[in-house]
N, C-alpha and C positions, 0 to 999 in steps of 0.2 A: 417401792422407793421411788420417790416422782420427783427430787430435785437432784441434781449434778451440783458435785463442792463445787460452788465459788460461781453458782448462774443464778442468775435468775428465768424464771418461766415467765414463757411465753404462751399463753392457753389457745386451744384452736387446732385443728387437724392437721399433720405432717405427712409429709409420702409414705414415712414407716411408721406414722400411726405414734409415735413416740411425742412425748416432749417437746417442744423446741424450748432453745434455750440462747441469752445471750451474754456471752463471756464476758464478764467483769473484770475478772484479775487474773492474771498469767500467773503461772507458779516459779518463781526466782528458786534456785539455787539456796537452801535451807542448813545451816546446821543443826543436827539435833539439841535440843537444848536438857540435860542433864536431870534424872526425875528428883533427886535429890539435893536439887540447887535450893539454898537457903531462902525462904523470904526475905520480902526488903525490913529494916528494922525496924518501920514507922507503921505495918501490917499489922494491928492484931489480929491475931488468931479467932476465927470463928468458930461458933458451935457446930456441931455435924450440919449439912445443908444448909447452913444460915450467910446470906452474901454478908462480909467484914463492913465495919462502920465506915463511910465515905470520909478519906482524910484531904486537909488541904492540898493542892499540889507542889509540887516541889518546883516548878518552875513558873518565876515572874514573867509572862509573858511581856511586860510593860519594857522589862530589860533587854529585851529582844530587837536589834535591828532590823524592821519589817521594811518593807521597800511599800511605797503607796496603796497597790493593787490589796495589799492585804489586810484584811481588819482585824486587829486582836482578839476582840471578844470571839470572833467568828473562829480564829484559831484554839483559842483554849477549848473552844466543844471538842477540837482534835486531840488537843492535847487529855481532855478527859476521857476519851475515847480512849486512849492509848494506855489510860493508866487503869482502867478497866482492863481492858485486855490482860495487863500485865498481874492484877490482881489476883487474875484466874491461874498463872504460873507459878509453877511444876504445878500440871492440872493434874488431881487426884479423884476427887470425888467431882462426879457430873452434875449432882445438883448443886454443889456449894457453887460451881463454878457456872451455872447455870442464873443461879440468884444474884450472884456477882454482875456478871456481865449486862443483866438486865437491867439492873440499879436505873440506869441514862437512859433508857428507852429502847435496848435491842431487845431482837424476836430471836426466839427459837425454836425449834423444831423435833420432836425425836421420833426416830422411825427405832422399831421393834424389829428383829430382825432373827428372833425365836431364840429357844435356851439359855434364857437373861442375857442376851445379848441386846444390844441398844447401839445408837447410830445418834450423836447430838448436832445440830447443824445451828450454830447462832450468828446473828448479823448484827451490825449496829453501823449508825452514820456518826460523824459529828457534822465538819460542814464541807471542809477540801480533802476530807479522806472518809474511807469508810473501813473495819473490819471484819473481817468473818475467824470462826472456827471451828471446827470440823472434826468431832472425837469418837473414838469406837470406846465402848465400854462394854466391860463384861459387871452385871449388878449397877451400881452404884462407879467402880471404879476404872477408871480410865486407863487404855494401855497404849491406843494412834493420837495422837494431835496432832495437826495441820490449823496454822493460824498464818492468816496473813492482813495484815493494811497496806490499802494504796490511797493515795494520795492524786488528785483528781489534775486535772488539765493546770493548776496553778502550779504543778509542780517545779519547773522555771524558777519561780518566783521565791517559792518553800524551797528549795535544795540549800542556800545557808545557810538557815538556820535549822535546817531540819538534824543536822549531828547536833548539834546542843540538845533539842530535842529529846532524839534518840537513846542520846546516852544516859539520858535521867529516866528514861520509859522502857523503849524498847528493845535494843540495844545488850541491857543490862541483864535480860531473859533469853537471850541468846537470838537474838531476829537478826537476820542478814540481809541487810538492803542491797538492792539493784535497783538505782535510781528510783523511780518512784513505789517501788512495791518492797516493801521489807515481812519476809517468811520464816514462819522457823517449822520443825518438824519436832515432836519428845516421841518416843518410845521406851513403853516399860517392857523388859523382856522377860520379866517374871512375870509380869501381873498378862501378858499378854499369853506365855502359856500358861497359866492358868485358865484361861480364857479359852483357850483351844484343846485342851484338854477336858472342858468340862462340853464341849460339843463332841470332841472323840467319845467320851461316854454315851453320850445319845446317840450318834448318828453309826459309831464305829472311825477306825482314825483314816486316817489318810494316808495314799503312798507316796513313795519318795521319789516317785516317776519321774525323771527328767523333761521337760518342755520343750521340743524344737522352739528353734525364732520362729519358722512359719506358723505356728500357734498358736506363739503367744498371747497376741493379740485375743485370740480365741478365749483359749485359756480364761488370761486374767478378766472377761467380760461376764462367764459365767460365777469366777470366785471372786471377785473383788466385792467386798462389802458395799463400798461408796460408787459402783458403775450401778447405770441407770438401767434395768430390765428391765422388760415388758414379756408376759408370755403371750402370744397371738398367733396366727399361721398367716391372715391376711388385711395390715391394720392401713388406716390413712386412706384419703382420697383415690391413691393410685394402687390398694391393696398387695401393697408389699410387703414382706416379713420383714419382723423385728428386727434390730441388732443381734438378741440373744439367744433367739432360733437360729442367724445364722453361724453366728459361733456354735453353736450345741451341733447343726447340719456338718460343718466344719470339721469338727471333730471326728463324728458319725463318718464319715467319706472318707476320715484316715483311719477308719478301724483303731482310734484310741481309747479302747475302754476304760485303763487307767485313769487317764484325764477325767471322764467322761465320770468314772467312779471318783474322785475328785472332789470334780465340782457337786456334784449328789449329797458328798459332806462339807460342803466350805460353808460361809460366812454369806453369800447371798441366795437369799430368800426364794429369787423369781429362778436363780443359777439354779437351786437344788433341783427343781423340779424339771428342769431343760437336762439334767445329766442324768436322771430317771428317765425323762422320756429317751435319753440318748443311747441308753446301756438296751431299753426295751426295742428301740431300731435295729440293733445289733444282734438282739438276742443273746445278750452278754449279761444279764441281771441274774448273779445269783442268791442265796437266799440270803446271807446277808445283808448284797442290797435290797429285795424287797422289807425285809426288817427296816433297815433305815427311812424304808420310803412309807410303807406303814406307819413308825413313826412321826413321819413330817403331817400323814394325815389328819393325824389326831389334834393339830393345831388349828387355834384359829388366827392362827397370825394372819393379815392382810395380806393378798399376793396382786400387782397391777397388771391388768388384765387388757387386751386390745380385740374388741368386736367387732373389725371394720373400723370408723372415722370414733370411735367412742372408747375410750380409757374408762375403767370404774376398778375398784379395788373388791377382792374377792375371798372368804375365807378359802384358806391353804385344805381346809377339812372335809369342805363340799362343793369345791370347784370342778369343774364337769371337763374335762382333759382330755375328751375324747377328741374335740376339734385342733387339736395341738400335738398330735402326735406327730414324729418326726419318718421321715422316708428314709429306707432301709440303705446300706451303702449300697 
């Protein structure tokens, strides 16, 4: 996985050999927005994967008291923007809402993240905002969303008119503004165990282990689906480890093999393989962690890998791990 929700990359050698990256949009304060919130009435319905026919919008810009700095035509790209986004709510299926969003000209992205799990990352400009969002899917079906637009340096200018706005777009699918950035969050709690349940089948499930605060941090860097790993021992200019060796080393130093067994079953890719290597520091893998880790072998999912000053992507199946092993507590 090589991008962080809500950055964009920056290419070129880091101390840790990582990514750089530069923060776009802070994450506001979200309420989840409801998976069974109705469409709007004016939505027809699409056929499976097919983005919905592009309808007029619902708001006259021309009606709009703009103050000089602003030019209408230059606002409706936002205002189209916006109703894209909205298009895509209660996000269900990843490709419908995929083909949606790209209608206007956004990109996006899917990172594979093994046992039909998927990771969708899309962006889109108009012209004084921009939006992204950010879905975990299990198949086809979505269970995380994180969606946000900000609204660029004329914010000043847009904050009057921006509740009119809002309330015909945004608003209306549950986004919570904080001045310039309006967030929302959905979560399906079926569809998401479903999701986790069909990787407990593969990998074996997970324990119900408690997480000190001192690890957390740890913790959430090797399971988190959307954190950015890198597996290396000595990456960047100044050959420093990773992030997610040092959480994986982190763990290993508090003799938590739980965790450590954990992360070996979660959601990230570059994690699984840092909480193998973390149980084998220990001397704490037993068979059926190597079962699970045999199975992670057999894939060829991508895994991002750090050489020194160079990043390349690596089958999970014949990645050579030897240089990556972790030191014993």
């Amino acid at each position: 996985m090589k991008i962080v929700w809500l950055t964009v990359l920056v290419f070129g050698c880091t101390p840790a050999g990582e990514p750089a990256s530069v923060t776009l949009e802070p994450v506001a304060a979200a309420t989840p927005a409801p998976a069974d919130a109705p469409a709007p009435a004016d939505a027809p319905a699409p056929a499976d994967g097919a983005a919905p026919t592009p309808k007029q919008s619902a708001i006259d810009v021309s009606a709009l008291a703009l103050p000089p700095s602003i030019d209408a035509d230059e606002l409706a790209k936002d205002i189209a923007l916006f109703e894209r986004v909205v298009a895509t709510l209660p996000m269900t299926s990843i490709e419908t809402a995929r083909a949606t969003f790209s209608q206007g000209g956004g990109t996006c992205s899917t990172f594979e993240l093994g046992f039909a799990l998927r990771r969708e990352h899309c962006m889109g400009r108009g012209h004084y905002s921009f939006c992204s969002f950010d879905a975990l899917a299990h198949g086809d079906e979505a269970f995380d969303v994180r969606a946000t637009c900000r609204t660029s340096d004329s914010w000043p200018e847009l904050a009057p008119v921006m509740a009119t706005i809002d309330a015909a777009t945004l608003s209306g699918r549950g986004f919570v503004r904080v001045d310039a950035v309006a967030s929302l969050t959905q979560h399906d709690t079926a569809r998401a165990s479903v999701a986790t349940a069909a990787l407990a089948a593969a990998l074996g499930p997970r324990s119900s282990a408690a997480v000190p605060a001192e690890l957390r941090v740890s913790y959430d860097q090797l399971t988190d689906p959307r954190a950015d790993v890198v597996l290396g021992r000595a990456c960047g200019a100044a050959g420093s480890p990773p992030a997610g060796r040092r959480a994986a080393q982190e763990l290993v130093v508090a003799g938590r093999a739980d965790l450590l067994r954990d992360a070996l079953r979660g959601m990230n890719p570059e994690g699984r393989i840092y909480g193998a290597l973390g149980l084998e520091a220990l001397g704490a893998n037993t068979a059926e962690d190597d079962a699970a880790f045999a199975r992670l072998r057999t894939l060829e999912l991508p895994l991002t890998v750090c050489r020194g000053c160079k990043n390349a992507d690596e089958p999970t199946r014949t990645i050579d791990l030897a240089p990556f092993t972790l030191l014993p507590r």
